[in-house]
Backbone as CSV, one residue per row, in Angstrom:
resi,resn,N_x,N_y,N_z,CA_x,CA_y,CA_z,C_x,C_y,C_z
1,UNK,0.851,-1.179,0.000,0.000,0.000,0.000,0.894,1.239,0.000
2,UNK,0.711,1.878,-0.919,1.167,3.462,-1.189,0.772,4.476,-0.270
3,UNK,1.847,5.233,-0.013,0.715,6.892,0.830,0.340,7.614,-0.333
4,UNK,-0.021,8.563,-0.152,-1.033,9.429,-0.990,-0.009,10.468,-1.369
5,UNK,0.941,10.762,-0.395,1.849,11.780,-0.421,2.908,11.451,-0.296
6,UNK,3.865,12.304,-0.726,5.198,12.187,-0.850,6.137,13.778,-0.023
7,UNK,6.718,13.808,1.155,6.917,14.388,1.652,8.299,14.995,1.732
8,UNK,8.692,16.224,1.008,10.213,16.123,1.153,10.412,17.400,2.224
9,UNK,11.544,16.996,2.787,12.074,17.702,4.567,13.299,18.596,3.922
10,UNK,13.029,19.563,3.901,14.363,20.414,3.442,15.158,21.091,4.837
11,UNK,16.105,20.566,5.852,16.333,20.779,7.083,17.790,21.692,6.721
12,UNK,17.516,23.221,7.973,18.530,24.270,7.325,18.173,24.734,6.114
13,UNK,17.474,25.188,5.858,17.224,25.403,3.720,17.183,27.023,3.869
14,UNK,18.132,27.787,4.835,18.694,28.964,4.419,20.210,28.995,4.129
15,UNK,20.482,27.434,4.090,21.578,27.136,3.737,21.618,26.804,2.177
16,UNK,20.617,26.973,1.467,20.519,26.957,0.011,21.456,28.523,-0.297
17,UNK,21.642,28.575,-1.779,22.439,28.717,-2.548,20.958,29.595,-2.865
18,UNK,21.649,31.057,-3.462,20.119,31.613,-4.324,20.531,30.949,-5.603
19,UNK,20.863,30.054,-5.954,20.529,29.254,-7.691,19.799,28.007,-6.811
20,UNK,20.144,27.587,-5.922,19.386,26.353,-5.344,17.643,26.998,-5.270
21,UNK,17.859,28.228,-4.849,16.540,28.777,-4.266,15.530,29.057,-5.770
22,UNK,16.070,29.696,-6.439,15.646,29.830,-7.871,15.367,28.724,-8.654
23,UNK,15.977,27.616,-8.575,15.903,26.573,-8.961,14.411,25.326,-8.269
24,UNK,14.764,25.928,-6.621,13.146,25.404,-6.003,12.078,26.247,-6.313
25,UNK,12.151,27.593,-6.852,10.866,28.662,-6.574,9.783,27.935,-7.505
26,UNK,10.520,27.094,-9.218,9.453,27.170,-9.954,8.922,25.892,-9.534
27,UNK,9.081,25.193,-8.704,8.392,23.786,-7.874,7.340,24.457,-6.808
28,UNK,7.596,25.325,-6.087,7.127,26.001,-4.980,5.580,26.757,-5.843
29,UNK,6.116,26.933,-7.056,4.845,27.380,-7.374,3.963,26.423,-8.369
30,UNK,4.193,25.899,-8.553,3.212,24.833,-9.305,3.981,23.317,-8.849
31,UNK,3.259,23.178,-7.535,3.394,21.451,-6.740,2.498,21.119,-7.362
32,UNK,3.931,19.593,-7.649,2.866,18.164,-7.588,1.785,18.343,-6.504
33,UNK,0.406,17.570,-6.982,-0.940,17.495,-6.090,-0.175,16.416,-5.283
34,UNK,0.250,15.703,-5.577,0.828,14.292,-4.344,2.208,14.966,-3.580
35,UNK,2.953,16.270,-4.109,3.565,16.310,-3.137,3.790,17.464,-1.756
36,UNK,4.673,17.141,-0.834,4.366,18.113,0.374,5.806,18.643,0.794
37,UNK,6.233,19.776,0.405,7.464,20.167,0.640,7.782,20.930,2.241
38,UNK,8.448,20.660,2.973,8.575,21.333,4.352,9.932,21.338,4.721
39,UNK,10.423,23.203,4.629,10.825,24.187,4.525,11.739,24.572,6.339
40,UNK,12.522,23.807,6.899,12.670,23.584,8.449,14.027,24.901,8.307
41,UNK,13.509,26.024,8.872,15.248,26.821,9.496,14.649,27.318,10.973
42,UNK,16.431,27.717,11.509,16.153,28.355,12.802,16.405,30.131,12.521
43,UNK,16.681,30.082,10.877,16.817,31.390,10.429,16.093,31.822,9.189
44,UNK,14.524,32.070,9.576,13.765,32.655,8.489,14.033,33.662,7.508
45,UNK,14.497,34.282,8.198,15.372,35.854,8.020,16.253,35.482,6.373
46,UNK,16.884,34.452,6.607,17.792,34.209,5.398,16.682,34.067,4.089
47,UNK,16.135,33.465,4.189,15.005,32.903,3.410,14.055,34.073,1.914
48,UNK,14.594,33.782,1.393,14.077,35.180,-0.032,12.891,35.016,0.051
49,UNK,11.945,36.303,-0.038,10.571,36.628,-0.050,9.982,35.620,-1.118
50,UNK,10.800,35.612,-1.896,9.798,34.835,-2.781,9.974,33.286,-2.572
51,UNK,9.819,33.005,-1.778,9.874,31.478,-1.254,9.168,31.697,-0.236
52,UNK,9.405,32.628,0.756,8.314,32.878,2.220,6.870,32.914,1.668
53,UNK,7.199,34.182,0.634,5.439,34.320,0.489,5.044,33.525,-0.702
54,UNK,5.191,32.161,-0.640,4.870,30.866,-1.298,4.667,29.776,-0.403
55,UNK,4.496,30.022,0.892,4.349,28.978,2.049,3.674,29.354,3.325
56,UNK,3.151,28.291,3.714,2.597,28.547,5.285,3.372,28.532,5.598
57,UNK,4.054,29.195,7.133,4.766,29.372,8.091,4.044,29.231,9.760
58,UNK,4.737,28.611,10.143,4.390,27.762,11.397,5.889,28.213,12.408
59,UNK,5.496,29.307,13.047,6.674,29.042,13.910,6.686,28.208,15.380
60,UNK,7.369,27.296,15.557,7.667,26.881,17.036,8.226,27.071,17.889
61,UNK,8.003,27.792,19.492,8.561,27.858,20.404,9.244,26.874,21.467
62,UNK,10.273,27.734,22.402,10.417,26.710,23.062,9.429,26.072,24.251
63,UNK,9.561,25.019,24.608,8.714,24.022,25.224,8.769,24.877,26.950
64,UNK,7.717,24.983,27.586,8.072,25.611,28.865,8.661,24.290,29.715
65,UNK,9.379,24.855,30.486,10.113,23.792,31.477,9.293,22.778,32.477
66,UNK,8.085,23.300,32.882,7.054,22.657,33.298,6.241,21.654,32.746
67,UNK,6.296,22.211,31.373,5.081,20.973,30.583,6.772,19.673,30.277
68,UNK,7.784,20.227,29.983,8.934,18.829,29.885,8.623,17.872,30.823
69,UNK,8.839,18.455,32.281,8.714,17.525,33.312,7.616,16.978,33.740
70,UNK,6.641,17.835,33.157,5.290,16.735,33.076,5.008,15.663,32.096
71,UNK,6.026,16.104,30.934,6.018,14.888,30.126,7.136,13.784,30.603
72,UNK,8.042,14.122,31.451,9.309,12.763,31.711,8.924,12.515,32.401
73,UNK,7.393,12.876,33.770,6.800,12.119,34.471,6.128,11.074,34.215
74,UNK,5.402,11.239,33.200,4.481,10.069,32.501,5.296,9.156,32.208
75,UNK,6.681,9.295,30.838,7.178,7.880,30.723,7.660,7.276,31.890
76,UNK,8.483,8.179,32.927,9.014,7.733,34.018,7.830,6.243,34.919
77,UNK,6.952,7.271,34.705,5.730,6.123,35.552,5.543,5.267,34.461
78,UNK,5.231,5.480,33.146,5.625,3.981,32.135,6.331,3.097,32.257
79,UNK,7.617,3.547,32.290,9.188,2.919,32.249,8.652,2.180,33.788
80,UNK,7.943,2.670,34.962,8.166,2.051,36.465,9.975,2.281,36.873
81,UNK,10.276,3.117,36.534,11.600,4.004,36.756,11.352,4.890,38.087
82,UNK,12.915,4.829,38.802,12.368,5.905,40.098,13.481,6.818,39.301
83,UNK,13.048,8.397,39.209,13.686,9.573,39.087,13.241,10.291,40.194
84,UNK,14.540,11.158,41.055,14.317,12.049,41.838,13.386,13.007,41.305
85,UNK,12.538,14.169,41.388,12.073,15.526,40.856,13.300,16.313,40.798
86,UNK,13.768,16.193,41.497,14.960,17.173,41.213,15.939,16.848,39.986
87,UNK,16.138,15.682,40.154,16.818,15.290,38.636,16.039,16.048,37.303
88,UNK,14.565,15.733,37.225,13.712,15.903,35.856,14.405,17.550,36.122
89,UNK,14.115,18.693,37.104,14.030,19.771,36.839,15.510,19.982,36.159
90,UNK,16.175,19.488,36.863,18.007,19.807,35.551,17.657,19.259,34.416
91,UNK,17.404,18.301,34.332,17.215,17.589,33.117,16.471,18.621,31.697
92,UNK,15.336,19.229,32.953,14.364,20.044,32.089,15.200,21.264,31.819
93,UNK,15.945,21.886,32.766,16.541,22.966,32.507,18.069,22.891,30.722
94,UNK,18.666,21.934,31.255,19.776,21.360,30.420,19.106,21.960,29.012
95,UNK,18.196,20.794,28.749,17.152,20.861,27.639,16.898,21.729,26.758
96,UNK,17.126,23.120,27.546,16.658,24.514,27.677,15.222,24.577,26.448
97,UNK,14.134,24.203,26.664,12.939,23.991,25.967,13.128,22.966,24.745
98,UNK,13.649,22.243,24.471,13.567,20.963,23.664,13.527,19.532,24.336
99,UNK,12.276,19.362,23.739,11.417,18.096,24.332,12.746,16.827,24.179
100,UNK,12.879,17.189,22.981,13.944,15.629,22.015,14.921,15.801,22.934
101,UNK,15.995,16.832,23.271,16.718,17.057,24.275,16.438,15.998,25.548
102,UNK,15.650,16.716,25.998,15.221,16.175,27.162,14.795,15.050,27.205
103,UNK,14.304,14.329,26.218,13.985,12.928,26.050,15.087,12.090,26.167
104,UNK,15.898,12.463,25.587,17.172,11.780,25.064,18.157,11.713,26.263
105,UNK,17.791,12.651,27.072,18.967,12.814,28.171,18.212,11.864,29.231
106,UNK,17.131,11.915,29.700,16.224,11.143,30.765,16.892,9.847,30.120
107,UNK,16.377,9.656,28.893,16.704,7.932,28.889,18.536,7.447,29.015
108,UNK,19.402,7.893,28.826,20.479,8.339,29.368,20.623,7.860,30.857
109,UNK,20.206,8.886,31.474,19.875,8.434,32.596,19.512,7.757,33.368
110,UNK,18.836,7.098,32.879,18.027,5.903,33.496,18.990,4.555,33.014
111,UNK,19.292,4.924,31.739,20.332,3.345,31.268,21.212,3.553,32.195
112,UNK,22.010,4.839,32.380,23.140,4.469,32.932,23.273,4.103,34.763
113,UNK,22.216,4.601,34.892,22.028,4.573,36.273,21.449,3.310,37.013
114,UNK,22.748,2.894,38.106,22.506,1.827,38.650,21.210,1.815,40.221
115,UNK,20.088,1.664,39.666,18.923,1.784,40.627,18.153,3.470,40.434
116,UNK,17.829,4.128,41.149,17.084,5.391,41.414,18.250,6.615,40.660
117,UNK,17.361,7.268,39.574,18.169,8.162,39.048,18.311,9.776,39.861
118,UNK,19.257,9.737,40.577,19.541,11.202,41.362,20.361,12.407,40.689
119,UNK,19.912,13.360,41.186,20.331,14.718,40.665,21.750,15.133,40.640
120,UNK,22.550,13.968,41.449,23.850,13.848,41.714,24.325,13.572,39.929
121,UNK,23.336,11.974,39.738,23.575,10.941,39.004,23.778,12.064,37.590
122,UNK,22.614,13.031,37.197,22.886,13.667,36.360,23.615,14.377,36.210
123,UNK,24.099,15.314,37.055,25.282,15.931,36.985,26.590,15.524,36.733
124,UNK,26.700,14.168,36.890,27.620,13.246,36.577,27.887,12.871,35.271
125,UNK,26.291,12.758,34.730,26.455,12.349,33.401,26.584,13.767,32.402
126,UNK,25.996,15.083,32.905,26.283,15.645,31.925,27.134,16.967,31.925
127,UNK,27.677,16.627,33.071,28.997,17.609,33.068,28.547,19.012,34.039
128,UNK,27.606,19.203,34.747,26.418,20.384,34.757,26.945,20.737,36.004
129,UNK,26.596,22.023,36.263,27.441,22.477,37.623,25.959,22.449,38.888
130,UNK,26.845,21.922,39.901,25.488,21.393,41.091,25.134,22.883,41.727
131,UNK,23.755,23.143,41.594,23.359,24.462,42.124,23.387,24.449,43.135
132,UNK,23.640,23.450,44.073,23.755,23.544,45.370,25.098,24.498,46.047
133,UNK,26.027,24.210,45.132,27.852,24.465,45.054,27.558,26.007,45.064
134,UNK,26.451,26.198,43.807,26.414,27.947,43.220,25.759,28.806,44.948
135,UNK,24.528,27.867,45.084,24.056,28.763,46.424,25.194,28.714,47.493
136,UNK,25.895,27.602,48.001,26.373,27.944,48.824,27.632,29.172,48.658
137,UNK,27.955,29.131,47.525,29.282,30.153,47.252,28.696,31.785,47.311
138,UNK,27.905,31.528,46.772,26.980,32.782,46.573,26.262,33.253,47.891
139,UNK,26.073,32.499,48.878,25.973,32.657,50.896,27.192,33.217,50.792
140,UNK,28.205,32.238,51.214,29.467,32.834,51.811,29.746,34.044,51.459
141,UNK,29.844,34.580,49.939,30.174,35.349,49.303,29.465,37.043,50.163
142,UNK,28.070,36.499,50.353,27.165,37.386,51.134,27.506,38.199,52.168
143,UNK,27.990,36.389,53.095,28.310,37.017,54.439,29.867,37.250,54.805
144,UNK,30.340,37.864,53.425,31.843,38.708,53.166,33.000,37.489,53.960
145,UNK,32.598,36.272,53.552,33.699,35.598,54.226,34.802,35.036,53.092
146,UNK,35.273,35.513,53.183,37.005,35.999,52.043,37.200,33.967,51.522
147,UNK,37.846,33.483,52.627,38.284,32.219,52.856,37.626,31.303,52.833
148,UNK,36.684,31.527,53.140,35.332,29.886,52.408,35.256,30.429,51.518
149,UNK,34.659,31.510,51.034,34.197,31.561,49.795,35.412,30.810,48.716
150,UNK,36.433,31.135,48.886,37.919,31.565,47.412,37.899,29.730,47.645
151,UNK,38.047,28.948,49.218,38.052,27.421,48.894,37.061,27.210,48.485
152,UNK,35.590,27.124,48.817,34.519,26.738,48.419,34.826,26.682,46.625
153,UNK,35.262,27.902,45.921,35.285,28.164,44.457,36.440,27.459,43.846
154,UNK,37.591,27.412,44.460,38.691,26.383,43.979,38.541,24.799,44.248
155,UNK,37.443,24.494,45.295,37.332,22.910,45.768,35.993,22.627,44.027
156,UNK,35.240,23.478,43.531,34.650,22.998,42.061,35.735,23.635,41.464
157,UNK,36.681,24.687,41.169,37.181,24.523,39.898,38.029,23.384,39.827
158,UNK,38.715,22.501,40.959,39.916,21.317,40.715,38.984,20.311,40.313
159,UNK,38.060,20.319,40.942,37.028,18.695,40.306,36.429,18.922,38.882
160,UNK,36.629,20.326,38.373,36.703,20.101,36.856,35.499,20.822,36.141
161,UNK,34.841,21.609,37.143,34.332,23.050,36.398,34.376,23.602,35.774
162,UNK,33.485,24.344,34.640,34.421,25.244,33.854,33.728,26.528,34.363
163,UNK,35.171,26.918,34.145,34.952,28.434,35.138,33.769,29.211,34.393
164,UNK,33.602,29.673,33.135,32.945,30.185,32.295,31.553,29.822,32.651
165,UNK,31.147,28.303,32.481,29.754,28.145,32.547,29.584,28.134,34.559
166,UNK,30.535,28.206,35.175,30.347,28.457,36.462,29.680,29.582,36.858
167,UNK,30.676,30.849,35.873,29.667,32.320,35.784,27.925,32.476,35.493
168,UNK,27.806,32.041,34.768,27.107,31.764,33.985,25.580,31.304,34.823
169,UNK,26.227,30.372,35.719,25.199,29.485,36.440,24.657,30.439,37.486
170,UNK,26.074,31.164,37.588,25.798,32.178,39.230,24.712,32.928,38.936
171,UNK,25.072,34.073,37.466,24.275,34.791,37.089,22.931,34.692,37.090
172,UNK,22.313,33.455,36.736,21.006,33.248,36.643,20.715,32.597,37.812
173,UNK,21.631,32.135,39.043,20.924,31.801,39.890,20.602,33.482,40.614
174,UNK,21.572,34.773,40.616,20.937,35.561,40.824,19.733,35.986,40.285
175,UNK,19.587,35.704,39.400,18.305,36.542,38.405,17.332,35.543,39.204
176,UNK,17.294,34.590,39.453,15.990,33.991,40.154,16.085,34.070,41.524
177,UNK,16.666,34.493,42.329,16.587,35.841,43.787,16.216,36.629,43.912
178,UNK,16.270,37.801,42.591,15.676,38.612,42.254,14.369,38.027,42.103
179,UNK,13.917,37.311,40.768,12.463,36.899,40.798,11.808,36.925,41.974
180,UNK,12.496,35.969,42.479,11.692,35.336,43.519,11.264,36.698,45.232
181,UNK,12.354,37.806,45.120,12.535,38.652,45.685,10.873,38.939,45.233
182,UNK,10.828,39.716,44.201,9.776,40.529,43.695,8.123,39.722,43.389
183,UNK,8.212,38.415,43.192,7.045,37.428,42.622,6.877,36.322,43.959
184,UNK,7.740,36.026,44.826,7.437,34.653,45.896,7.515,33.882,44.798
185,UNK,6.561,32.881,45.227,6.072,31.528,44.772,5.591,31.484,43.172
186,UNK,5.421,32.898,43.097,4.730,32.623,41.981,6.423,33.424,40.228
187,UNK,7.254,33.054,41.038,8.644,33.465,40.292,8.523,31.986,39.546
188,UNK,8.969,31.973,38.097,9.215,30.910,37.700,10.981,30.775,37.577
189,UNK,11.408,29.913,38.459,13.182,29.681,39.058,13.269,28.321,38.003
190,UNK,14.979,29.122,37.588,15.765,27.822,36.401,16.410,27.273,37.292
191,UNK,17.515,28.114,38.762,18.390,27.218,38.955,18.151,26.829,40.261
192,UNK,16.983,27.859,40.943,16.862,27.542,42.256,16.146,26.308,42.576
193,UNK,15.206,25.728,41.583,14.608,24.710,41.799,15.226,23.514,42.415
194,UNK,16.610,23.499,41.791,17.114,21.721,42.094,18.223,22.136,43.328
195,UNK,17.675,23.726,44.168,18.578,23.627,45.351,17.675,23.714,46.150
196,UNK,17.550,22.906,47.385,16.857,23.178,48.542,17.094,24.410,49.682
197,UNK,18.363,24.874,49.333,18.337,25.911,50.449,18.361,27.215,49.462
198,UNK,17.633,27.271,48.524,17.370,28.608,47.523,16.755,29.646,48.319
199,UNK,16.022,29.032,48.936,15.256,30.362,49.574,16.008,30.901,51.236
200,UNK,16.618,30.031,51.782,17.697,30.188,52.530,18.478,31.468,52.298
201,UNK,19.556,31.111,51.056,20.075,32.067,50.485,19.802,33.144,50.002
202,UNK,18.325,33.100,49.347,17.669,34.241,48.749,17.311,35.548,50.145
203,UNK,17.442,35.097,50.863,17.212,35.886,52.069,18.043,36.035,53.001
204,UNK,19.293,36.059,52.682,20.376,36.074,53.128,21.218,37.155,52.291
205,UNK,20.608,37.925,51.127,21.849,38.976,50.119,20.625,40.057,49.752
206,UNK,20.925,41.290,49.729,19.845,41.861,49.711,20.144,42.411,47.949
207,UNK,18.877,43.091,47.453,18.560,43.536,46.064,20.088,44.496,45.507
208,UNK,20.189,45.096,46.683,21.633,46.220,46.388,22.686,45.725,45.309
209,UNK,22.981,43.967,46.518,24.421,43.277,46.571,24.219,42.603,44.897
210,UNK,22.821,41.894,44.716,22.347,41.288,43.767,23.314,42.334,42.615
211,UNK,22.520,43.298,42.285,22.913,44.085,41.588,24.464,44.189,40.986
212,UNK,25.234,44.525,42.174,26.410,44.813,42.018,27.040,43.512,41.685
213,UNK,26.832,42.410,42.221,27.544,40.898,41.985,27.125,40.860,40.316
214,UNK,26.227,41.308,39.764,25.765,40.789,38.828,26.813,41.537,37.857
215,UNK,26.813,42.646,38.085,27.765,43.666,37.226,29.144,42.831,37.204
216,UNK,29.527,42.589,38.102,31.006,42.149,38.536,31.146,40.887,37.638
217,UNK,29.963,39.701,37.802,29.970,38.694,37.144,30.278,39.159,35.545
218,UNK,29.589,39.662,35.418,29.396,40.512,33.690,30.718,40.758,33.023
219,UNK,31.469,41.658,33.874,32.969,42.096,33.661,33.686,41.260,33.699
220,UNK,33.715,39.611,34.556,34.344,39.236,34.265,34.601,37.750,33.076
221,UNK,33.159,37.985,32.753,32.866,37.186,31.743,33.854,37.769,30.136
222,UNK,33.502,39.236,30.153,33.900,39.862,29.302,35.957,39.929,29.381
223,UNK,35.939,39.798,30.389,37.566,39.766,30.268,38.103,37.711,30.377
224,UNK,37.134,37.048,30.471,38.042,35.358,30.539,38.625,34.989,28.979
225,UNK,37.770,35.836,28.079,38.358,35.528,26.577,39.861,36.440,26.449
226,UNK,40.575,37.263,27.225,41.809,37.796,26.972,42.243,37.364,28.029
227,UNK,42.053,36.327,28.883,43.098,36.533,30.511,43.417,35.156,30.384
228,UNK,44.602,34.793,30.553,45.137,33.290,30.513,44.830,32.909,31.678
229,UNK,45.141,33.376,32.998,44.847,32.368,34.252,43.145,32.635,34.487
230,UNK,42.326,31.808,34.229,40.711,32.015,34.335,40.450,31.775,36.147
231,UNK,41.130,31.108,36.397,41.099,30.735,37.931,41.501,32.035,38.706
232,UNK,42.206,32.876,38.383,43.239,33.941,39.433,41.549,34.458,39.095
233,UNK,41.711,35.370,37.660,40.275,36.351,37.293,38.999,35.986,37.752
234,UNK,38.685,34.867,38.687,37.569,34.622,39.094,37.849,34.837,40.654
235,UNK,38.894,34.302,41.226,39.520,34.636,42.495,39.231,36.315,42.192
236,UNK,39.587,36.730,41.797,39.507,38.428,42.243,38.343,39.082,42.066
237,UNK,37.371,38.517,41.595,36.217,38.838,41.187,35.498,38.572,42.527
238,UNK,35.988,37.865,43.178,35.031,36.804,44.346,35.483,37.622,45.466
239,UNK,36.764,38.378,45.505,37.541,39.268,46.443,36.694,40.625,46.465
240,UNK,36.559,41.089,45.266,35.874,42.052,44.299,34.582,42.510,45.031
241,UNK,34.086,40.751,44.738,32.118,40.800,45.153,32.206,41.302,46.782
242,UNK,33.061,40.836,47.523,33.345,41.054,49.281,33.760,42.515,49.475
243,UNK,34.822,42.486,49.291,36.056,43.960,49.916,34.906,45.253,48.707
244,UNK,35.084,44.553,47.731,34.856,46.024,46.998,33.354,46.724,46.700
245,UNK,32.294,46.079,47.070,31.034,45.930,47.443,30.512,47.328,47.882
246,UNK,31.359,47.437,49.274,31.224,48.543,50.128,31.314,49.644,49.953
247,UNK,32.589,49.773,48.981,33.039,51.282,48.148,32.378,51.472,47.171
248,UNK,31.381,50.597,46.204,30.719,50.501,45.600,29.844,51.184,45.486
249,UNK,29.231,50.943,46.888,27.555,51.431,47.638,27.929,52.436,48.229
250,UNK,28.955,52.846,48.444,29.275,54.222,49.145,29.258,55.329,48.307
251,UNK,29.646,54.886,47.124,30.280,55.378,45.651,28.482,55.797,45.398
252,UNK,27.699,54.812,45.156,26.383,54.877,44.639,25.727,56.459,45.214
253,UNK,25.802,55.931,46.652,24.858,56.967,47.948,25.372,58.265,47.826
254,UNK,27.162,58.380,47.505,27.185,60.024,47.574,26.505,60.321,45.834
């Protein structure tokens, strides 16, 4: 038995050639009745008018982080798999709104994992920095303590951090302090979710410090692409967020 249709997948097709494109326009305008051409970029923009306005366009967003983990709940209870919640929410986050992502990584997980898949277990498998590490550095950091903080930050960079996406993690775990500062419960949190003492911490650094850490983070994102030692430039940044804070806000008020 035959299908009715014949379906061709053109994936990236702003990666055509304008003779490739010229060459599809006079198909685009007089299709085979049996066939179904579909047109897949993440860059419409490239795409010559006269091919756009010869097609439906369907754009897709990303997947919210909530409906993922309501979907790796269901197979999870299919599979009769134990996953922590806290695992799905990294999992969901990783993902960053792609279902296939996230599909692909859960089952991952579950193969590789000997019994109950934990939030440890994933971090293991995918290299991901434990938000637990970020809140606590980001406390210390608070309560201006020089010497936990600088070990706390060198005990993840030797186990193999990368400093870069370390920034990175901080940043947005501030931005959901903030949220959560201004919204409670009703903040939707990327990194605070898979830490239990988020709200601990969140009430422990006030809106001011937020601010200024965030700047600091920023600057030094912008200088790790020219600085060979990435470890010292994060050490001073972390010195930075403590000692220099004060002159900061003093600086602000006059």
């Amino acid at each position: 038995v035959y299908g009715k249709y014949k379906v061709y997948i053109i994936d990236e097709v702003h990666m055509l050639t304008t003779q490739a494109f010229n060459a599809l326009l006079k198909t685009l305008e007089e299709p085979p009745a049996h066939a179904v051409f579909i047109l897949a970029t993440t860059e419409p923009h490239k795409i010559p008018l006269t091919i756009l306005s010869r097609c439906q366009r369907y754009d897709f967003r990303r997947i919210a982080q909530e409906d993922i983990i309501m979907r790796m709940e269901k197979i999870v209870e299919l599979e009769k798999a134990t996953v922590e919640k806290e695992a799905l929410q990294l999992i969901a986050q990783i993902s960053a709104g792609g279902m296939r992502d996230a599909l692909s990584l859960l089952d991952q997980s579950i193969s590789n994992a000997n019994g109950p898949v934990t939030l440890q277990s994933v971090i293991n498998l995918t290299g991901a920095v434990d938000t637990r590490k970020i809140g606590k550095l980001i406390e210390t950091i608070a309560t201006n303590n020089v010497e936990e903080s600088l070990e706390h930050f060198n005990n993840c960079f030797q186990s193999g951090q990368e400093p870069k996406f370390f920034v990175e993690e901080m940043m947005i775990y501030l931005r959901d302090i903030l949220l959560f500062e201004k919204l409670g419960p009703r903040a939707t949190l990327k990194k605070g979710l898979t830490d239990p003492s988020f709200q601990h911490v969140a009430k422990s650094i006030s809106t001011d410090r937020i601010y200024l850490y965030l700047d600091l983070l920023q600057e030094t994102m912008a200088k790790m692409k020219f600085h060979h030692d990435i470890q010292l430039l994060m050490e001073m940044t972390i010195v930075k967020m403590i000692h220099g804070e004060e002159n900061r806000l003093q600086t602000q008020i006059d």
